[in-house]
SERO-4910 file (N, C-alpha, C, O; in steps of 0.05 Angstrom, whole numbers):
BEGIN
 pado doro    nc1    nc2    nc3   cac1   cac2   cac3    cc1    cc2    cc3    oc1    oc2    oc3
  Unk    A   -645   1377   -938   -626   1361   -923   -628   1332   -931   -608   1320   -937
  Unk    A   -651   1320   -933   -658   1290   -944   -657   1293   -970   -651   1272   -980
  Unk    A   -661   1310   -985   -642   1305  -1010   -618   1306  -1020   -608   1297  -1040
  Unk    A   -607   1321   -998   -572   1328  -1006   -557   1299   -993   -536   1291  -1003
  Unk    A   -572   1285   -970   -558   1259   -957   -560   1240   -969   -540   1226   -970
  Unk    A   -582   1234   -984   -592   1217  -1014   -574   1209  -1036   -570   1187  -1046
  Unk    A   -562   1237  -1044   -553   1247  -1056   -513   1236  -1049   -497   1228  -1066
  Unk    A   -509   1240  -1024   -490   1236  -1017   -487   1209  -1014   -464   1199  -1017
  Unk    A   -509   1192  -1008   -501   1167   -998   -502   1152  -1031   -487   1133  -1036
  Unk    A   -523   1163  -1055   -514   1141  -1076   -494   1152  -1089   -489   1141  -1111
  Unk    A   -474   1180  -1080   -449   1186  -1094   -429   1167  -1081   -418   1151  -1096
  Unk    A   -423   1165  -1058   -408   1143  -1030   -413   1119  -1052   -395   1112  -1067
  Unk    A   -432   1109  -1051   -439   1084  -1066   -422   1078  -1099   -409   1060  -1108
  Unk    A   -430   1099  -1107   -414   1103  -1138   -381   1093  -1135   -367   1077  -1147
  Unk    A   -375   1112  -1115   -345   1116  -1108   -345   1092  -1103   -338   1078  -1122
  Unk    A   -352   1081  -1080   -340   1052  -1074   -341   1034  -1092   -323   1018  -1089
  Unk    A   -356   1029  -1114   -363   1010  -1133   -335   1010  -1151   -322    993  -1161
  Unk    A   -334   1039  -1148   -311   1045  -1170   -284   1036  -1167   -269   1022  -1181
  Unk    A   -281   1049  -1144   -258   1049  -1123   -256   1014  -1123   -235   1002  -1129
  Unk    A   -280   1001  -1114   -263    967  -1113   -257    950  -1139   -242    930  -1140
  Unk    A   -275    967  -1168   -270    947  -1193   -240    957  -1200   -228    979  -1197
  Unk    A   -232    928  -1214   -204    928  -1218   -212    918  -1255   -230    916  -1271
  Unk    A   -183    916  -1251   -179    909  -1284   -181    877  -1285   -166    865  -1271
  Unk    A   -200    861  -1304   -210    838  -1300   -172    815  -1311   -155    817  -1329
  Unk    A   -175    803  -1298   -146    770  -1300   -145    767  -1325   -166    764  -1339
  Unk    A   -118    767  -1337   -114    754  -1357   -138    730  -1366   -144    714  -1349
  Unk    A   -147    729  -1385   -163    697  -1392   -157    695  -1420   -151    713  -1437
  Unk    A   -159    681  -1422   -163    665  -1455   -178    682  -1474   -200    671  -1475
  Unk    A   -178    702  -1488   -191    727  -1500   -209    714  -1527   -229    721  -1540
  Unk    A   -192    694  -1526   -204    684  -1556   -233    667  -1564   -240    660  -1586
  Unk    A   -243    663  -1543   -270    656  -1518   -286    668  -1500   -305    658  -1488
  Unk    A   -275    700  -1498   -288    715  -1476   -294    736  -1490   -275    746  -1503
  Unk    A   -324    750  -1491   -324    780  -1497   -316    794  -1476   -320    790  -1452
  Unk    A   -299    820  -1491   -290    838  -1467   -303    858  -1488   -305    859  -1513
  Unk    A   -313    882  -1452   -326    913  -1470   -312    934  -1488   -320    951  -1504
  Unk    A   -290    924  -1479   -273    942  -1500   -246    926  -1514   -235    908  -1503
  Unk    A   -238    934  -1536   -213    920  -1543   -188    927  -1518   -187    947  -1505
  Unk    A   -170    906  -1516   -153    907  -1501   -138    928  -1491   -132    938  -1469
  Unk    A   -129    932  -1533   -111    964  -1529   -111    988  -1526    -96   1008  -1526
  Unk    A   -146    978  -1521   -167   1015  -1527   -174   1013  -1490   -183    994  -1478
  Unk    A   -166   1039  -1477   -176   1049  -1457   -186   1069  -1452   -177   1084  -1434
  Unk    A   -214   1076  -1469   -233   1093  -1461   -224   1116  -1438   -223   1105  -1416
  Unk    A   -216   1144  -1437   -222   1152  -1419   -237   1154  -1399   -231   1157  -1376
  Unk    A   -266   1151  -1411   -289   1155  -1395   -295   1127  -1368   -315   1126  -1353
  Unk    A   -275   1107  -1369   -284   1082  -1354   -272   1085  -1327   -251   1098  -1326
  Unk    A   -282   1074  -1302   -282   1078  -1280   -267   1107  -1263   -247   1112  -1249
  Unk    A   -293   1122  -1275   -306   1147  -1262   -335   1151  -1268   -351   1142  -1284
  Unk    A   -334   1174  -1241   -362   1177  -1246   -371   1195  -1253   -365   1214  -1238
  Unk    A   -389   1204  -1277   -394   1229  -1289   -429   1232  -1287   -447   1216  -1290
  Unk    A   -429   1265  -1280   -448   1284  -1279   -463   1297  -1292   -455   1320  -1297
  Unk    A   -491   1289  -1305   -499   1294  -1327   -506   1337  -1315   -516   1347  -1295
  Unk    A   -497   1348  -1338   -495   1377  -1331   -512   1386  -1347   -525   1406  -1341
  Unk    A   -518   1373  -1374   -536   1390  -1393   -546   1366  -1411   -529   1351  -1420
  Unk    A   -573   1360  -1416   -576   1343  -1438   -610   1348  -1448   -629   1360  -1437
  Unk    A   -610   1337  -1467   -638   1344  -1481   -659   1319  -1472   -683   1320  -1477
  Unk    A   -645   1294  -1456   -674   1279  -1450   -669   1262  -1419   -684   1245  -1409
  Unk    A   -642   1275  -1408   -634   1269  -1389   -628   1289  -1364   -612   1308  -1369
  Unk    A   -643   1286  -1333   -642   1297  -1317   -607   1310  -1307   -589   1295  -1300
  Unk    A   -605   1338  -1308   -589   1345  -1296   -583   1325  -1266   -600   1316  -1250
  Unk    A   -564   1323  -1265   -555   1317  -1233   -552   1285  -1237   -540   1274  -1218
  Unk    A   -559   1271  -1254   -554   1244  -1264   -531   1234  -1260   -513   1248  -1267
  Unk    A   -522   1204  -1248   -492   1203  -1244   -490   1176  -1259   -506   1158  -1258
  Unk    A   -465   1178  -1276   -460   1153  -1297   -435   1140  -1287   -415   1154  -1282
  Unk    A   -436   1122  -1286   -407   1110  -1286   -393   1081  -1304   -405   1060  -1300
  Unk    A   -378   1080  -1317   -377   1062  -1340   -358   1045  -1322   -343   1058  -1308
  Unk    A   -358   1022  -1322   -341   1007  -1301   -322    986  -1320   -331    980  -1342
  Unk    A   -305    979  -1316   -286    968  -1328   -293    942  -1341   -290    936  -1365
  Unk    A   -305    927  -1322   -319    908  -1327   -341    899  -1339   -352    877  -1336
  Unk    A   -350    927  -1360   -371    925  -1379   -398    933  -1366   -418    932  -1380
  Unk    A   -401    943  -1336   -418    953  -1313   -432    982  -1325   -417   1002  -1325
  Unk    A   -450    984  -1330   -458   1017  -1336   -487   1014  -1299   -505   1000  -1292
  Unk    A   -474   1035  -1289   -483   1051  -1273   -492   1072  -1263   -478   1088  -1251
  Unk    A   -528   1074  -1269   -540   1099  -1271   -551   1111  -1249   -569   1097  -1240
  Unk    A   -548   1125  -1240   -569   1141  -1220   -569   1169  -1213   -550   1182  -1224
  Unk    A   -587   1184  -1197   -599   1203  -1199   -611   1205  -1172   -612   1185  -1157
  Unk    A   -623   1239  -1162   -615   1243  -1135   -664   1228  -1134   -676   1220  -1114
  Unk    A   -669   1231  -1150   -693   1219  -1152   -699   1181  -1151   -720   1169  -1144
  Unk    A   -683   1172  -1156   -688   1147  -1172   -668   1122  -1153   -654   1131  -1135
  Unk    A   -668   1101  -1156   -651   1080  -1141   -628   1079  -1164   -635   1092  -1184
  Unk    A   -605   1068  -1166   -585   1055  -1180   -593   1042  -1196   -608   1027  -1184
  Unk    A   -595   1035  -1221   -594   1025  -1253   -570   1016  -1250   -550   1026  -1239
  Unk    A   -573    991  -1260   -549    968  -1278   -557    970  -1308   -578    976  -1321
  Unk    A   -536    963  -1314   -543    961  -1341   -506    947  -1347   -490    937  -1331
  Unk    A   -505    954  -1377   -485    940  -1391   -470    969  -1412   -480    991  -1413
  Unk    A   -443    963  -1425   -434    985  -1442   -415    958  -1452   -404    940  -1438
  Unk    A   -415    964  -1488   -390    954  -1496   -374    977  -1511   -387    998  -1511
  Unk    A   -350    977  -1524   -335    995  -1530   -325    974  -1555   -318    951  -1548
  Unk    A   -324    980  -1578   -317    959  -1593   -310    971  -1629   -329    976  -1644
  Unk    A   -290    975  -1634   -288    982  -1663   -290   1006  -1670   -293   1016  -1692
  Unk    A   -287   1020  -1638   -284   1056  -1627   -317   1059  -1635   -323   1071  -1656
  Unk    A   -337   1048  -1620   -362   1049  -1626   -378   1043  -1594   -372   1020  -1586
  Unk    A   -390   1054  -1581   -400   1058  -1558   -430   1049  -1557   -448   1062  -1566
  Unk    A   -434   1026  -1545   -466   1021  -1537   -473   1019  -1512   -459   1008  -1494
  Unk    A   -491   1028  -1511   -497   1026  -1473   -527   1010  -1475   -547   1018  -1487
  Unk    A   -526    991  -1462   -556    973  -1452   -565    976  -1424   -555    968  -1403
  Unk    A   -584    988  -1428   -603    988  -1398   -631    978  -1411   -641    984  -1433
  Unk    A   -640    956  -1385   -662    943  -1391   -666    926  -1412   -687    918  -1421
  Unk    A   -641    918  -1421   -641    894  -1447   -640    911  -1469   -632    899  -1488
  Unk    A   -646    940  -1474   -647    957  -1502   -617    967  -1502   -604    976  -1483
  Unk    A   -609    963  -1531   -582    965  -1537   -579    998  -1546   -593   1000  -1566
  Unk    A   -569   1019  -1542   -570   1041  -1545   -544   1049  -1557   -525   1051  -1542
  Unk    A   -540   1055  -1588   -512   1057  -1603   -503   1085  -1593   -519   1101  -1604
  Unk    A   -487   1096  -1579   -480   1111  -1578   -449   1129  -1582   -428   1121  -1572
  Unk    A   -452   1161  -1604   -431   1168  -1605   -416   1188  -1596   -424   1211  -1597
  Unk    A   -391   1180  -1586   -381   1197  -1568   -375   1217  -1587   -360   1214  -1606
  Unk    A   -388   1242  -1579   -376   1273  -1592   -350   1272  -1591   -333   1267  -1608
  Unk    A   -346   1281  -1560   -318   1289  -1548   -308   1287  -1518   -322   1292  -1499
  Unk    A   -288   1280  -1518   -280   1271  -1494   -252   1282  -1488   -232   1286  -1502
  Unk    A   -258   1287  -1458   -230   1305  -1438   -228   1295  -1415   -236   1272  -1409
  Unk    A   -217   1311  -1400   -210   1303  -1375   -226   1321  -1362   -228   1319  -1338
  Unk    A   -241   1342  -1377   -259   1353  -1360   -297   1355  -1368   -315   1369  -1360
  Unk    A   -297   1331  -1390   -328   1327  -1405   -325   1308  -1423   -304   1304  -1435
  Unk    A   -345   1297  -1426   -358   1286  -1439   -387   1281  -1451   -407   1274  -1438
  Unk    A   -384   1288  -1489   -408   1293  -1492   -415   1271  -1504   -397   1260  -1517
  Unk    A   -437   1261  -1503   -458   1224  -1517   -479   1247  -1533   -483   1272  -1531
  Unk    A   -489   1226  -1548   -504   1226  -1573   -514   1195  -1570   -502   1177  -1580
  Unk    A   -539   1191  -1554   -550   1163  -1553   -568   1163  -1573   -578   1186  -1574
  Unk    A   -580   1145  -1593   -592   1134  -1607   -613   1125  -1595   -613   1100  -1598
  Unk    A   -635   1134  -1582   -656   1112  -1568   -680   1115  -1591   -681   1133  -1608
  Unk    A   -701   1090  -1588   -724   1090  -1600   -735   1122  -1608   -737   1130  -1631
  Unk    A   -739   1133  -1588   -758   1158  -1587   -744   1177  -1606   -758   1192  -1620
  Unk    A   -711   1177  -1609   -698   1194  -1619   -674   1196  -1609   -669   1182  -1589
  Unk    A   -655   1214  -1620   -629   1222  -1607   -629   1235  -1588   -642   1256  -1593
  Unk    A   -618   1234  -1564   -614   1258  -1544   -582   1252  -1533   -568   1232  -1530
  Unk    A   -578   1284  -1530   -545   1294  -1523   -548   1288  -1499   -570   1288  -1487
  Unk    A   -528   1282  -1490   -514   1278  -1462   -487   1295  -1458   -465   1286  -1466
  Unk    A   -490   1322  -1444   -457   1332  -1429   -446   1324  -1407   -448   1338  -1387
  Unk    A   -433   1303  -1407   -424   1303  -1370   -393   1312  -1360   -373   1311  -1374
  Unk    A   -395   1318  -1338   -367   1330  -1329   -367   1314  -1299   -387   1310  -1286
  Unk    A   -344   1308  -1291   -330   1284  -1268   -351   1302  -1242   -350   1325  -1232
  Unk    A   -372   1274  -1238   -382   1288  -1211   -370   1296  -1191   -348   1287  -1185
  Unk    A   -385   1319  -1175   -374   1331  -1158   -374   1311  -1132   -392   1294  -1131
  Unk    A   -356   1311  -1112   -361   1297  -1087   -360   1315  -1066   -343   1329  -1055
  Unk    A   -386   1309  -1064   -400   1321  -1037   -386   1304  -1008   -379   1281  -1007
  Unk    A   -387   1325   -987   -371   1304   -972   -400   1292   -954   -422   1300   -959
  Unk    A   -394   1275   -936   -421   1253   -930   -427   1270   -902   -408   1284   -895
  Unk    A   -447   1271   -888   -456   1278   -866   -446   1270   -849   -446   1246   -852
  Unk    A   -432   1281   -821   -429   1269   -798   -438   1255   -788   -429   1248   -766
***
C-alpha cells in the first residue's frame, strides 16, 4: 500500500509538472539556446514515459522530457532527478548530474519509445511506453 501511494503521488507530481509546462515566449533565438530546433517537435516531449524493459535501468522508472529542456527522472524507489535534454541536429542528449549522455533514439510511436544511452560504463537500451496512471488514493 506505501508503495503503490509513493508511487501515485510522484506519478500526480509528473502530471502536474507536465500539465503546467507550456511552450516557452517568442525571444530573440539568435541569443538563446533552445533544446530542440524550432521546427523539430520530438514526439517524446511533455509526457511521461515508463521504463518497461532496459538493460541498466529499473523497470517502473518514469521519464519525462519537458519542453523546456527539463529531463525528469524518477522511480517508485528513489526521489525526483532533474536533469537537462537537448534535441539538436535530430541528435538526443540527456544530462543528469552535469554528465552529458549522447543518446540514440531507435524508435519512436505513440505507443514506445526505445533510447540507446551512451554512458561511461557502456551502452544501455531503454524501452518506454506512456506511463500508466494510477488513480491517487482517497
Amino acid at each position: 500500500m506505501k508503495h503503490s501511494l509513493r508511487r501515485a503521488c510522484c506519478l500526480a507530481v509528473l502530471l502536474l509538472v507536465v500539465g503546467c509546462s507550456k511552450e516557452p515566449e517568442p525571444v530573440d533565438q539568435a541569443n538563446t539556446p533552445t533544446p530542440y530546433p524550432a521546427n523539430v517537435k520530438p514526439g517524446f516531449i511533455n509526457k511521461v514515459w515508463e521504463v518497461s524493459l532496459s538493460t541498466g535501468v529499473a523497470p517502473g522508472t518514469l521519464y519525462a522530457f519537458l519542453s523546456d529542456g527539463t529531463l525528469v527522472v524518477t522511480s517508485p524507489n528513489s526521489k525526483a532527478a532533474f536533469g537537462a535534454w537537448t534535441y539538436q541536429n535530430g541528435k538526443l542528449t540527456m544530462i543528469e548530474e552535469a554528465q552529458e549522455y549522447k543518446t540514440d533514439i531507435l524508435s519512436l510511436s505513440h505507443d514506445e519509445l526505445r533510447l540507446r544511452s551512451h554512458n561511461p560504463g557502456g551502452s544501455i537500451e531503454i524501452v518506454l511506453v506512456p506511463a500508466r496512471v494510477a488513480p491517487l488514493p482517497p
